[in-house]
C-alpha positions in Angstrom: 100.5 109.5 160.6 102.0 108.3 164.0 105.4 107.2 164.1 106.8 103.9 166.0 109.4 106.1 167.9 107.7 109.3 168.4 106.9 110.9 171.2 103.1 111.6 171.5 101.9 115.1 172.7 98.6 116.7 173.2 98.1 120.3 173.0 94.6 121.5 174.7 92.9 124.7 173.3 90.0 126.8 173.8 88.4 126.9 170.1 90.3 130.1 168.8 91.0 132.0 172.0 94.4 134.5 171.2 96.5 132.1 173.7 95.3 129.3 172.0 96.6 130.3 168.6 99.8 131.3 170.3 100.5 128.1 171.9 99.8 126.2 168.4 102.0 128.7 166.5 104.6 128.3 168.9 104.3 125.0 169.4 104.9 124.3 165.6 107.8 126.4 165.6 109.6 124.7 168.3 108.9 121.3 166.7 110.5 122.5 163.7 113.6 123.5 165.5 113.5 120.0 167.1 113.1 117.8 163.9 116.0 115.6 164.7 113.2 114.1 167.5 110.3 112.4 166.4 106.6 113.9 167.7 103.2 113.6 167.2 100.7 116.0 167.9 97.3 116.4 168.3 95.4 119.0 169.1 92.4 118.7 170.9 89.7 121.6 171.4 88.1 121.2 174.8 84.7 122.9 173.5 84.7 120.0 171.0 86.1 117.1 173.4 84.9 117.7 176.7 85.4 113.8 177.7 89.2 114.2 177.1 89.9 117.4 178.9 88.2 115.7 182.2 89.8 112.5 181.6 93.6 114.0 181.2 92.9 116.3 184.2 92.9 119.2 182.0 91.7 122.5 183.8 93.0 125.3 182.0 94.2 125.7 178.2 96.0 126.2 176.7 98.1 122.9 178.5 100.2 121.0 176.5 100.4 117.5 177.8 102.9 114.3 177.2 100.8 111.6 178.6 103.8 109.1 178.7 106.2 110.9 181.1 103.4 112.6 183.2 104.3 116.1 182.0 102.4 119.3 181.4 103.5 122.4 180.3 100.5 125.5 180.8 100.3 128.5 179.2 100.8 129.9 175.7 104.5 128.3 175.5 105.6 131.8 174.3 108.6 130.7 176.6 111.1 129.4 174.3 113.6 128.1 176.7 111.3 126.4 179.0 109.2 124.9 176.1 112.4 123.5 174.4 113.5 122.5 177.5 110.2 120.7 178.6 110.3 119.3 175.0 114.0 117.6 174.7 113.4 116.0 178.3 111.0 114.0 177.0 112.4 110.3 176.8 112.2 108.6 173.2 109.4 105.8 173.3 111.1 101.9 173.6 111.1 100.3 170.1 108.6 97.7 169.8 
């Protein structure tokens, strides 16, 4: 369920590869802490969707990936402060 004013993120992962599972896990976490923002996620497995890792330029995963602000965040996102930090710079879609 997408929401008007959410922000839309991708998260791309390498079917169940350990830094995969780690970048979902604490990527979920973080949103949690972050509920008073709107998100949407989806997470796209590059084994599965080939076409949409070459299209968004995505090389190495896990990469998480906010399409409207040109932003990408690599790695496992173990690192809270720079996740949160990447996250809460993210500007709030424009009503429609």
């Amino acid at each position: 369920m997408a929401v008007a004013d959410a922000v839309v993120l991708y998260l791309f992962v390498a079917n169940d590869a350990p830094k995969s599972i780690i970048a979902i896990e604490n990527l979920k976490r973080a949103l949690i802490d972050l509920a008073d923002r709107h998100f949407t996620l989806e997470i796209v497995n590059v084994y599965d969707r080939p076409d949409r890792a070459l299209s968004n330029r995505v090389l190495v995963t896990p990469t998480l990936l906010a399409p409207a602000a040109a932003r990408r965040l690599v790695g496992d996102l173990s690192e809270r402060t720079q996740l949160h930090f990447f996250l809460q710079g993210l500007p709030l879609p424009l009503a429609s």
